[in-house]
DRENDONU-562719 format. One record per residue (C-alpha): residue number from 1; residue in one letter; x, y, z. Coordinates in steps of 0.001 Angstrom, whole numbers, plus 500000, padded with zeros to 6 digits. Example, Ala and Ser with C-alpha at 12.3 -4.5 7.8 and 13.67 -1.06 7.14 Angstrom:
BEGIN
1	a	512300	495500	507800
2	s	513670	498940	507140
***
This chain:
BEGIN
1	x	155052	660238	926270
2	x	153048	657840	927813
3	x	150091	659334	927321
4	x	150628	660416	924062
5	x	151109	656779	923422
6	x	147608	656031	924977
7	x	145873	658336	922821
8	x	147344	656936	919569
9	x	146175	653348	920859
10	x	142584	655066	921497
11	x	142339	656223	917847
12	x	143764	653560	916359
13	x	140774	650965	918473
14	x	138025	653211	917552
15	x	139041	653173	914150
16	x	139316	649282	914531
17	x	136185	649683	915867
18	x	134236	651361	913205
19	x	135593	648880	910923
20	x	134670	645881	912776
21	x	130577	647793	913289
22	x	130719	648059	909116
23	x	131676	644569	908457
24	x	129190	642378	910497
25	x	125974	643114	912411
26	x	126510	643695	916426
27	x	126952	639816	917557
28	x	125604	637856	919752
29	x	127924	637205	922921
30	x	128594	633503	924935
31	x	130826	633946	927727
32	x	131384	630815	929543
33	x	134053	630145	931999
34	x	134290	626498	933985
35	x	135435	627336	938679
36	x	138831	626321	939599
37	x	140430	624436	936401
38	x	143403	625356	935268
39	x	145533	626306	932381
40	x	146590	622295	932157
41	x	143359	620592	932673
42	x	142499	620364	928970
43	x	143850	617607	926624
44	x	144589	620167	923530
45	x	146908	622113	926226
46	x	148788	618631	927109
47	x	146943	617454	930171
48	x	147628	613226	929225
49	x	144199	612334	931045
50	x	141781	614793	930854
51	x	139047	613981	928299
52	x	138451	617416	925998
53	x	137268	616635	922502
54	x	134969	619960	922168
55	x	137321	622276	923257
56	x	139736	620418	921933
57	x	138046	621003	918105
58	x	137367	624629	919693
59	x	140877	625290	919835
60	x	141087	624919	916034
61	x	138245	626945	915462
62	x	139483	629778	917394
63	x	142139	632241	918795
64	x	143762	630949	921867
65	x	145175	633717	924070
66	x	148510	631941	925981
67	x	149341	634631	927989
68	x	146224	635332	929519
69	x	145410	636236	933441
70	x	142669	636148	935873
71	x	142328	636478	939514
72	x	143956	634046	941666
73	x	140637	633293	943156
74	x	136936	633043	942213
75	x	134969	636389	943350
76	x	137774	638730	942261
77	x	138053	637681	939234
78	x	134184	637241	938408
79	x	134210	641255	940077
80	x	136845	642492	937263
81	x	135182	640745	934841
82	x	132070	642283	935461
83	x	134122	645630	935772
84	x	136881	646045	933834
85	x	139325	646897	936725
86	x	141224	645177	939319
87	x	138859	643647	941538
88	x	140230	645370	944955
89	x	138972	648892	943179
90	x	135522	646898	943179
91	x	136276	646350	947046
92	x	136350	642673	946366
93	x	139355	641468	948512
94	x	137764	638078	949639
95	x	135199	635537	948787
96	x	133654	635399	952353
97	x	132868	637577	955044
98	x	131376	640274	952909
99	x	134347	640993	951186
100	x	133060	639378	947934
101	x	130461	641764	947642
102	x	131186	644540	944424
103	x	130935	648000	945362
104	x	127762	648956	944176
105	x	129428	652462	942200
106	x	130904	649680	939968
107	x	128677	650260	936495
108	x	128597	646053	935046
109	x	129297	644791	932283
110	x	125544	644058	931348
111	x	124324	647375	932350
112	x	126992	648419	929797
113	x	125752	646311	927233
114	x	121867	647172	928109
115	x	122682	650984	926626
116	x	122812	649096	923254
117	x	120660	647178	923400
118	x	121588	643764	924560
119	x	119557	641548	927217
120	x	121778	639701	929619
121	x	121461	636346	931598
122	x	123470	634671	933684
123	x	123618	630914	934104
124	x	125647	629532	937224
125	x	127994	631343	939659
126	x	127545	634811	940804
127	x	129664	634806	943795
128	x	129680	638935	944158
129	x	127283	639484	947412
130	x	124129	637669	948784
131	x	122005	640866	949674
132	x	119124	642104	947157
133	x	121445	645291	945736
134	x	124624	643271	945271
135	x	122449	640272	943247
136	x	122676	639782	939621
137	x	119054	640825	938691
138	x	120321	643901	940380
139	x	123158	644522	938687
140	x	122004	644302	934953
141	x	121033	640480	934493
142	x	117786	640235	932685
143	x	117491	636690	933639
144	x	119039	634843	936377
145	x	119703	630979	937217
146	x	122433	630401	939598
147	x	123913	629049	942889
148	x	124036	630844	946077
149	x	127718	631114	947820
150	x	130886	630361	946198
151	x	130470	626252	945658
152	x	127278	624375	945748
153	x	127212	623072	949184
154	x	130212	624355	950771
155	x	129558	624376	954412
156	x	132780	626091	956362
157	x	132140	628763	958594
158	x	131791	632340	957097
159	x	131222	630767	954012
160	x	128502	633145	951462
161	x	124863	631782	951499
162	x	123669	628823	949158
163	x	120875	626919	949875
164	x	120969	625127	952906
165	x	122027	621443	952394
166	x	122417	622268	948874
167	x	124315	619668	946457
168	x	125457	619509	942725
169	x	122954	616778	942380
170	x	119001	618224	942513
171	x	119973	621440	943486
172	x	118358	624391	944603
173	x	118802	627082	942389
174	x	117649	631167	942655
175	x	115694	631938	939596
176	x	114555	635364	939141
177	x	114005	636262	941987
178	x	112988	632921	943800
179	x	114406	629828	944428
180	x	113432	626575	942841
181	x	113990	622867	943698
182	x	115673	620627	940444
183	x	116484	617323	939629
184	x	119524	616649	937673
185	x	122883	617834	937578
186	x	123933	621344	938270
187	x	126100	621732	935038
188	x	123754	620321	932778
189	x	120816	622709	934737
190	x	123014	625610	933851
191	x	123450	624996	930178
192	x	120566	623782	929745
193	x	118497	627090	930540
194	x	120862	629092	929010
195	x	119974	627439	925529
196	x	116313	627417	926264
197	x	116495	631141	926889
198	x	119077	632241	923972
199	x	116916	630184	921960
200	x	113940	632814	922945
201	x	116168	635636	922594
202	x	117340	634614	919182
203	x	113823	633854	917997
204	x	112956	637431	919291
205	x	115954	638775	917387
206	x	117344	640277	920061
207	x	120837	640577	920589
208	x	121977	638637	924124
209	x	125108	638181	926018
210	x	124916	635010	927851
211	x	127125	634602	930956
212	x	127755	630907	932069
213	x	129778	630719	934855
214	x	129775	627493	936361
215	x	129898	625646	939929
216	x	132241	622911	938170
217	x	134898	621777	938954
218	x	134575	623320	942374
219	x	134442	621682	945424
220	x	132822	619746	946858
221	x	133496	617264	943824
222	x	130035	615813	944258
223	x	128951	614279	940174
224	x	126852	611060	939146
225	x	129468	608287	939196
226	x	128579	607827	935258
227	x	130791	610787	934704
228	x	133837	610247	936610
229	x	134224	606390	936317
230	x	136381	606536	933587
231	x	139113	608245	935474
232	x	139852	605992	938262
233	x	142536	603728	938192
234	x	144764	606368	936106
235	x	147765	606796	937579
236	x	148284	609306	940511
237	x	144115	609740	940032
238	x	142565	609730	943857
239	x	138801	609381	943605
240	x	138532	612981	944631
241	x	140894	614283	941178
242	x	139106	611679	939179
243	x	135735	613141	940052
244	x	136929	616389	939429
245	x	138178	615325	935666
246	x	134733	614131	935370
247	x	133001	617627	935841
248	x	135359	619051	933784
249	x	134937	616583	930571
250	x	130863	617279	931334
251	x	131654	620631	931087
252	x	132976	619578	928066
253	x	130076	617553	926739
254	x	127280	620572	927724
255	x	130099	623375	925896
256	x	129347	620908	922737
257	x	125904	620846	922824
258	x	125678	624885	923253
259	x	127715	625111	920305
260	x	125545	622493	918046
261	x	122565	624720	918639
262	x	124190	627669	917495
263	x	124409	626009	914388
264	x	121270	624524	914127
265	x	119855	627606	914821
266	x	121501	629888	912029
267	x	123746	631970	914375
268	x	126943	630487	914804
269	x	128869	632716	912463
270	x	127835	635975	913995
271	x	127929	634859	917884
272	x	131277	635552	919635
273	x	131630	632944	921816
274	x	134473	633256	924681
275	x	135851	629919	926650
276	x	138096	631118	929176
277	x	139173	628023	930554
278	x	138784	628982	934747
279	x	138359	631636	936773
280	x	141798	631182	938464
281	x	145019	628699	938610
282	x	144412	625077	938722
283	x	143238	622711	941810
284	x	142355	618940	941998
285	x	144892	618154	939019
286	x	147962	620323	939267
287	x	149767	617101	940491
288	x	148900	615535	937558
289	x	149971	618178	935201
290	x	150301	622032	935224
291	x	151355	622930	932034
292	x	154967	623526	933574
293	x	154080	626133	935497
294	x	154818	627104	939075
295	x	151477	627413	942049
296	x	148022	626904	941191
297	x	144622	629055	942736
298	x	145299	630837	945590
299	x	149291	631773	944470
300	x	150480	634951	942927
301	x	152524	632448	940190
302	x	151993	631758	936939
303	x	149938	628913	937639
304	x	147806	630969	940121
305	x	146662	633215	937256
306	x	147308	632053	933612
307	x	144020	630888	932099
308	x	143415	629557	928435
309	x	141151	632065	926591
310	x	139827	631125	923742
311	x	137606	633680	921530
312	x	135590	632277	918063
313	x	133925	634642	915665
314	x	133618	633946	912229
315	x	131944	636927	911141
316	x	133886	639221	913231
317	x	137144	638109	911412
318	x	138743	636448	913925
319	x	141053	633924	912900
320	x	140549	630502	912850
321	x	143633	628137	914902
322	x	145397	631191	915295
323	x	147289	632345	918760
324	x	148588	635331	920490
325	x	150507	635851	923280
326	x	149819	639101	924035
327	x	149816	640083	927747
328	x	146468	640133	928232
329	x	143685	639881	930822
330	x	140263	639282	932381
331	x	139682	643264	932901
332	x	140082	643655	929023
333	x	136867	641870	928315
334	x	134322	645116	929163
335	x	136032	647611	926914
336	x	136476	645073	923977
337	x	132889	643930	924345
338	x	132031	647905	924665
339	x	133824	648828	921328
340	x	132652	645994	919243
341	x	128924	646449	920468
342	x	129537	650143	919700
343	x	128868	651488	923260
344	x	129455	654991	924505
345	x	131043	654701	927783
346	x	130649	657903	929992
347	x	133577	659801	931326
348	x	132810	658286	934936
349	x	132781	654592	933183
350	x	135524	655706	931036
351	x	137101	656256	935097
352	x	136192	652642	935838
353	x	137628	650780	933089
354	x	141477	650382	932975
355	x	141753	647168	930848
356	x	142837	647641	927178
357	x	140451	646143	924138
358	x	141579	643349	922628
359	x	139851	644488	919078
360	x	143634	644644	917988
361	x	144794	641482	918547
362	x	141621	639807	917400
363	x	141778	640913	914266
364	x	145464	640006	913917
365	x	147610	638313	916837
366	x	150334	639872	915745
367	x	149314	643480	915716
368	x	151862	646013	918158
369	x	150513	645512	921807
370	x	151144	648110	924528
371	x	153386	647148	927192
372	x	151604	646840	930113
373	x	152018	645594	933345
374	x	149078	643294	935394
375	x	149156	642948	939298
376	x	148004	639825	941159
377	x	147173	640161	944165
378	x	145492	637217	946417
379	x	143965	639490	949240
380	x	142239	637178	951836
381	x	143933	638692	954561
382	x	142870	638388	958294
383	x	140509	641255	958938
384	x	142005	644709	959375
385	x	145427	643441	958128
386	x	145514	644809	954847
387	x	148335	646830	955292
388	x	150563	643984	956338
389	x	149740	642094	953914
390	x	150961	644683	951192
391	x	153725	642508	950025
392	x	152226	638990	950785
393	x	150831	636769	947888
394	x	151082	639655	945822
395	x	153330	639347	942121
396	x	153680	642748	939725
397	x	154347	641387	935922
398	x	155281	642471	932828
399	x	155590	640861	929062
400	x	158559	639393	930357
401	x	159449	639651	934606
402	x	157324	638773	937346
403	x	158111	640283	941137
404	x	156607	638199	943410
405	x	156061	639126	946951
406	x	158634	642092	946473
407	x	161145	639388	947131
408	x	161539	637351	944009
409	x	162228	638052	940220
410	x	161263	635915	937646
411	x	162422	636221	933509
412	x	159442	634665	932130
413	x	161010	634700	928696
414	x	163318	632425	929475
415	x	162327	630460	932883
416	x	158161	630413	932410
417	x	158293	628045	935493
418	x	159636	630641	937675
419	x	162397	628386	938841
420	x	165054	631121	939290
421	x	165420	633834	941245
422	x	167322	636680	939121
423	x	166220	639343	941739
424	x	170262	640466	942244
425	x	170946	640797	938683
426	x	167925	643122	937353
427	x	168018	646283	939883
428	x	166415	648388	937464
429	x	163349	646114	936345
430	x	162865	645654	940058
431	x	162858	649363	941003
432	x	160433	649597	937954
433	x	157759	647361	939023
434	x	157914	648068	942970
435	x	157130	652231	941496
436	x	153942	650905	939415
437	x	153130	648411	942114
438	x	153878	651580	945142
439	x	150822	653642	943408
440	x	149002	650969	942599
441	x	148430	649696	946125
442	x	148146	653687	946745
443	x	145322	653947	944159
444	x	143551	651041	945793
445	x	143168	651911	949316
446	x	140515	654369	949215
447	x	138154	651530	947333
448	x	138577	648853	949678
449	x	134988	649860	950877
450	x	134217	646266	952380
451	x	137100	646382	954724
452	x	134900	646830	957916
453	x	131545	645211	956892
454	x	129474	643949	959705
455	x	127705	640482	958120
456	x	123994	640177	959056
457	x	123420	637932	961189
458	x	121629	635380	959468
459	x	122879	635022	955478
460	x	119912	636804	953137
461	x	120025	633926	950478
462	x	119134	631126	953366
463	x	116983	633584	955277
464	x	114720	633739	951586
465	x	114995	629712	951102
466	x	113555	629436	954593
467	x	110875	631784	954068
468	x	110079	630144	950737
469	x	110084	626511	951937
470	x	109985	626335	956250
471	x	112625	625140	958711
472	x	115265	627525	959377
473	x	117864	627274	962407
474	x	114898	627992	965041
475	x	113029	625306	963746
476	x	113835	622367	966081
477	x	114930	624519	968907
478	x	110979	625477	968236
479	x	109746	621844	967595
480	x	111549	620597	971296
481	x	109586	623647	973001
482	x	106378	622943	972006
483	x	106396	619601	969863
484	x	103114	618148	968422
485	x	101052	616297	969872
486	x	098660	613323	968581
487	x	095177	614528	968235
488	x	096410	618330	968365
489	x	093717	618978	964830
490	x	094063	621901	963294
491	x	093084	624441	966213
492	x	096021	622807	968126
493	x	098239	623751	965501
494	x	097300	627242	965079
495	x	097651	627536	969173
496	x	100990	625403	968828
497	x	102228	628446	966033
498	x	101195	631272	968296
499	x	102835	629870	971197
500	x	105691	629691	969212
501	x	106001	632928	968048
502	x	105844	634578	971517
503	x	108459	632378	972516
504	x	110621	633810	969573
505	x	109920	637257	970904
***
């Protein structure tokens, strides 16, 4: 039955989706999702300090998905975006120690999108392996501007590469294929080449999906005191949460100016643009206000997972103001994007993808929706523990219960702040999710092909900065063996640099 059901839904999108191809040209695609903010951290979603106005017009402009989910932290979910599948089947169980890296079988959502035609750039956050096969421009990304590592700057030990002593402010950013030294403000870098390059794609009239996944409002909260200023003194604000609401309403500011070009250019009618509003739960300003929900990033709760998601598309038909509350997810991104681009996936993608398209719902919120069920899972367990950590941080949901660590049963329906444990009344729902949630962790075991990674031993993405600009870690253990010396000229130093070399050896 079920998969007679399945194959009804399958007709019934690719007739959605020949509908959708006959009423407006292939569009244009902005994807642009802000690190660590939550569900709450906007003012049209009730936050009472956080600064929003673009977004906040957005919201009108578009269809808000409420019951929307990502990964409880920042490389999974960027890995089942990019895939269309949970992000352990990508081997992504992490976001250090190698585990971040996606399994290079994985076929991306821009190599997707290349079969028809589409160039791709990504503006930001990468965050899915260091090495040269696991980088962007590797993966499908036509043109590449980003951060190395998980936060600009972040320093703690097995943390992924960025540039050493790297900062939001003047950063150094990897740019096709080397890096480059910037002044200005990582956020504002980031938009501000991806509307220099749409505006050659457009001009070109080819069709682009631009991917801007930011730093902000990731920590280390480092932003000019201009844009955080405003927040101090607010009640319950420390300077650390106000600099974080700071990033967020620049975020805010740079979202607007993307979207004024779109008009000025022509192309704002037929570009689907897609805020999801983080990349996991909330942070820096859950204390302030979490939209009532329970945990934030880095829980299997509600609050570890809900994110807004906002899609605008005039031309497309997708209705203005409008929202759904369809169980929906991250994953479901690459098959909508493949049927409303009109791409053949093969039968090996086909494999791959186990999100559902959202065509349905976009056309009208209230279309039928499969039931479904989503698992979160946070992972980041101590190496060669996975199997202990079967049941831990983990939560199996459904349109309407939650299990969370195979120990607790929320009604959503009726207590969306999980306050309530109703796992003794609801033997049957429980039985029901621990059998999906029993093959699922089945399923994923033979994909969890970063388990027993040995890291190099010095991080690629540093090793190429130092190559690039001098200094490295053996540069003043180096300088104290054989220092300069006044008068040395430039025979000395030549004789000083082969001295040093042997000593290397």
């Amino acid at each position: 039955m079920k998969r007679i059901l399945m194959l009804v839904c399958a007709a019934v999108w690719a007739a959605l989706g020949n509908v959708y191809a006959a009423e407006a040209p292939r569009p244009n695609i902005i994807l642009v999702m802000p690190d660590d903010v939550g569900y709450g951290d906007y003012a049209c979603l009730g936050n009472p300090i956080m600064r929003t106005p673009v977004v906040d017009a957005f919201k009108k402009e578009a269809l808000l998905f409420t019951q929307f989910h990502v990964s409880p932290t920042c490389s999974p979910c960027r890995s089942a975006l990019m895939s269309g599948r949970h992000e352990f089947k990508n081997g992504v169980t992490h976001t250090i120690l190698e585990r971040e890296r996606m399994s290079l079988k994985t076929f991306t959502l821009p190599q997707m999108l290349k079969t028809v035609g589409y160039t791709s750039g990504i503006f930001g956050k990468w965050h899915l392996g260091d090495e040269e096969a696991y980088r962007p421009e590797s993966r499908g990304f036509d043109e590449v501007y980003i951060h190395g590592g998980g936060g600009i700057g972040q320093t703690y030990p097995g943390s992924c590469g960025d540039a050493p002593g790297n900062t939001n402010i003047d950063p150094a950013l990897w740019h096709n294929g080397k890096f480059e030294k910037t002044k200005g403000y990582s956020t504002d870098l980031f938009f501000a080449q991806a509307i220099k390059w749409m505006d050659a794609k457009r001009a070109a009239r080819q069709p682009f999906f631009a991917y801007i996944p930011l730093n902000a409002a990731h920590g280390p909260h480092v932003v000019p005191t201009e844009y955080y200023q405003q927040y101090l003194g607010k009640p319950g604000v420390s300077e650390d949460t106000a600099k974080f609401c700071g990033m967020v309403e620049n975020i805010d500011t740079n979202f607007g100016v993307l979207l004024g070009k779109l008009k000025e250019w022509g192309i704002a009618d037929n570009t689907l643009v897609i805020y999801i509003g983080g990349d996991n739960g909330g942070t820096a300003c859950v204390k302030i206000f979490n939209a009532g929900m329970k945990g934030g990033k880095g829980t299997p709760y509600q609050g570890g997972t809900r994110a807004a998601a906002f899609f605008r598309w005039p031309a497309g038909g997708i209705p203005a103001g409008a929202e759904c509350d369809a169980l929906s997810a991250h994953l479901d991104l690459y098959p909508t994007l493949a049927q409303l681009t009109g791409a053949t996936l093969s039968d090996e993608v086909k494999q791959q993808v186990e999100g559902l398209s959202l065509l349905p719902v976009l056309k009208n919120p209230k279309a039928a929706w499969a039931e479904r069920t989503l698992v979160h899972h946070v992972g980041r367990w101590t190496h060669g523990r996975a199997a202990e950590s079967k049941y831990k941080k983990c939560a199996i949901q459904n349109s309407r219960f939650t299990l969370v660590d195979n120990s607790e049963l929320y009604d959503l329906k009726a207590d969306p702040g999980e306050t309530k444990n109703v796992i003794a009344g609801h033997p049957e729902v429980v039985a029901s999710l621990r059998a999906v949630y029993e093959k699922w962790w089945s399923d994923v075991q033979p994909l969890l092909v970063n388990e027993n990674v040995v890291a190099p031993k010095m991080n690629p993405m540093k090793e190429l900065y130092w190559k690039q600009f001098g200094g490295g870690p053996n540069a003043a253990l180096l300088k104290r063996m054989d220092p300069a010396k006044p008068g040395d000229g430039e025979e000395g130093k030549a004789s000083r640099k082969e001295r040093r070399k042997k000593a290397v050896k």
